[in-house]
Every structure is written in C-alpha cells, then in structure tokens.
N, C-alpha and C positions, 0 to 999 in steps of 0.2 A: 210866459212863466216856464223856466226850462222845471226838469224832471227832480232838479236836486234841490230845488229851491223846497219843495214838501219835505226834506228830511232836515233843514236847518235846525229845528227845534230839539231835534233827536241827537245831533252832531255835536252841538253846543251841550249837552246832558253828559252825553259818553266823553265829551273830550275833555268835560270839567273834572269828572270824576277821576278819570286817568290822570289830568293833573295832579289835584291833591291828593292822590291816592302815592303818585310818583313823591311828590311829598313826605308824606307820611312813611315811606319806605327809606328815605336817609334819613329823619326824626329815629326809625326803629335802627336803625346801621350805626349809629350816633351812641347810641345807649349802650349795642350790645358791643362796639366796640369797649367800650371799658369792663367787660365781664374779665373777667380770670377765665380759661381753657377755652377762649374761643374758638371757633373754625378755622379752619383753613383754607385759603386762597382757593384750591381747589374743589371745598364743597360750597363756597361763595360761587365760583364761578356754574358751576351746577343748578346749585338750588337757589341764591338768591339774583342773580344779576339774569336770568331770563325772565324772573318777574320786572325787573325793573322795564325790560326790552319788549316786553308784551304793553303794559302800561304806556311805553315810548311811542308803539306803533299803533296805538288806539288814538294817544293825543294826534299822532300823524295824519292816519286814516281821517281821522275829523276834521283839522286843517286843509288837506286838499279837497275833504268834501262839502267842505262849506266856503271853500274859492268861487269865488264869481265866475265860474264857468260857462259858455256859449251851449253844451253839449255833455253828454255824458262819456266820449269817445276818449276826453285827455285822461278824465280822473278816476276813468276803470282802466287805465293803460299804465298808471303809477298807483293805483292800488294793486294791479297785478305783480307788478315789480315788486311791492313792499311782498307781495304773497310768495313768489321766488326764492326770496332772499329769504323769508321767514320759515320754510321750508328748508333750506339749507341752513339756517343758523337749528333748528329742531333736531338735525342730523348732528350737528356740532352737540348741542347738552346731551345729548343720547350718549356720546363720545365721554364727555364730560362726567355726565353720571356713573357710566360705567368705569371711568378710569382712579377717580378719586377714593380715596379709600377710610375717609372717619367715619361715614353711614352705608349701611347697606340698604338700598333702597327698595322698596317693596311695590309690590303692584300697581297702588295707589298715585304713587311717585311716579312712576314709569304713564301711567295715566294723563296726570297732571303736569309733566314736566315737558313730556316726549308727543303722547300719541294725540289728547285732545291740540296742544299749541299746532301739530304738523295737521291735523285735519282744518284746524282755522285757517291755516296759511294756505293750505289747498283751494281752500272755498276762495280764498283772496285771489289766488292766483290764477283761477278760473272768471275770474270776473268781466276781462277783459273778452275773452272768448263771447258771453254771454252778452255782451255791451247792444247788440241790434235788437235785443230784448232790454230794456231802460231798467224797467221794473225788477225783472231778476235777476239780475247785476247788481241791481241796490238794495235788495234787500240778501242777495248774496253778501257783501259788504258790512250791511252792518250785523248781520250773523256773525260773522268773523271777530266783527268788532266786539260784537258785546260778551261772543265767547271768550276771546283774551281779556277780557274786563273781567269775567266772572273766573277763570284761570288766575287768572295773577288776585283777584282777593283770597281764592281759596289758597293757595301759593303762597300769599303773604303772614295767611294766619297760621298755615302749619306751620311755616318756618318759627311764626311770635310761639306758639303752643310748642314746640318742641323744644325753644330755647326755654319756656318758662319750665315746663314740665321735664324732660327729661337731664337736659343741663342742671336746671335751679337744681335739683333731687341729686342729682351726681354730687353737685358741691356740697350741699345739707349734708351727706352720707359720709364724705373724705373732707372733713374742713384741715384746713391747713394744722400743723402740730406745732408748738409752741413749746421750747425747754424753758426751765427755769434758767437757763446760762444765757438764752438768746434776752431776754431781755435787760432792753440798755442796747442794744446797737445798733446799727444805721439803719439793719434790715427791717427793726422791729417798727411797726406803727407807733406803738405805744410806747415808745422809749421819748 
C-alpha cells in the first residue's frame, strides 16, 4: 500500500467539492450576466476568474493525487509545478487587482485574492522538496488544497454578497427614469 493510497477518501471529498463548487460559480456568472451595470472584464478577471482557478487546481491536485501511483516522487513533482505556476498566476491578480479600476479593494481582498492563494501555492510548491518525507508532502498538499477550497468559497460569496448588496442597492437607489413621451417605443419594455 503506497502512501497516497490513505488520502483517497480525502481527494475524492475535496475534488467533488471543487467540482460542484466550479459549477455553481458559471450557475452564479449566468445570472449575473443579465444584471444591468455589470462588471468589467477587468474586475472579472481580478476577482472572479481566480476563484474559478483555485477551484481548477483543487479538482487538479485531487486528480494526480488519487492516480494510481507506484511512489509519491511523481505527484509531489506535479503538484509542485501546479504550486510554481500558482505562485506566478497570484503575482498576475495582484497585478490585476491593482490595475482595474470599478472597486477599490480593501485589505480583506488583498488577503483573500493575493496573499492567502500565494501562501497556498508556496506550500504546493515546496512539496516536491519535502517528497523523502511522504507524510509532509502530503499533508503539505492537501493544506494547500483545502486552503484554495476554503479561499475560493469565501471569494465566491463576496463576490454573491457584493453583487446582491451593494449593486442590487445602487440600482434600488438610480432606477432607470421613464418620460411620459418614451412610452410606446422600441426602447420601452412596456410599449
């Protein structure tokens, strides 16, 4: 019984979740695309598409670590990789966040978007180093993992709460203005 074989139960949990969770995040993209004053490409790529990539790399993680592997040497060697790269896409929404300009984003953001995802990616990308130790590799891993699990839900629900709360409230406050002349023509719903 190799070493990875004890965390199947665990991989299959986190990888389901990050599924439907991956799910439930185009379901939410779906809806808010038909809002009136939606976002912008650029606070999408900010704040919602590294949730989707966190989500991505949890399903991932879980994939190579519930492969039928001889050793633990391959699949801390490509969870390192994912943790490289994950580290370098963190520096990217840093970039992202700071460049887009409909939200200014507050501490908490900077937290959640930037500094917990680049410490996750850290741990991943130390994993490999750690690999002649089994045990702390893998449970370095699914630290990683269940951090971007617990990142991208919190991430998913700001984003639902700030689109209900502070958007829904913007449109309640400015609803659109209606003359007596506009109705009857093509613009109007109600013609």
């Amino acid at each position: 019984m190799t070493p990875l074989a004890a965390w199947q139960n665990f991989y299959v949990i986190v990888g389901s979740s990050a599924g439907a969770l991956t799910g439930l995040q185009f379901v939410v993209m779906a809806f808010v695309a038909d809002l009136p004053g939606r976002g912008s490409a650029r606070a999408v790529d900010a704040f919602a598409t590294p949730t989707i990539v966190h989500f991505g790399t949890v399903l991932l993680l879980s994939a190579i670590l519930s492969a039928p592997w001889g050793g633990v040497g391959a699949p801390t060697l490509l969870c390192s990789l994912c943790g490289v790269i994950g580290v370098g896409y963190a520096i990217v929404v840093a970039r992202r966040a700071r460049e887009q300009t409909e939200y200014r984003p507050v501490f908490e953001d900077w937290l959640f978007h930037v500094l917990l995802p680049a410490a996750a990616y850290g741990v991943l990308a130390a994993a490999y180093a750690a690999r002649s130790s089994g045990d702390k590799a893998l449970f370095g891993v699914a630290t990683a993992a269940l951090l971007l699990l617990f990142i991208g839900i919190h991430n998913a629900w700001d984003s639902v709460t700030y689109l209900v709360f502070t958007r829904g409230q913007e449109q309640h406050e400015d609803p659109p203005r209606r003359d007596r002349d506009s109705v009857g023509t093509v613009d109007d719903p109600l013609s």
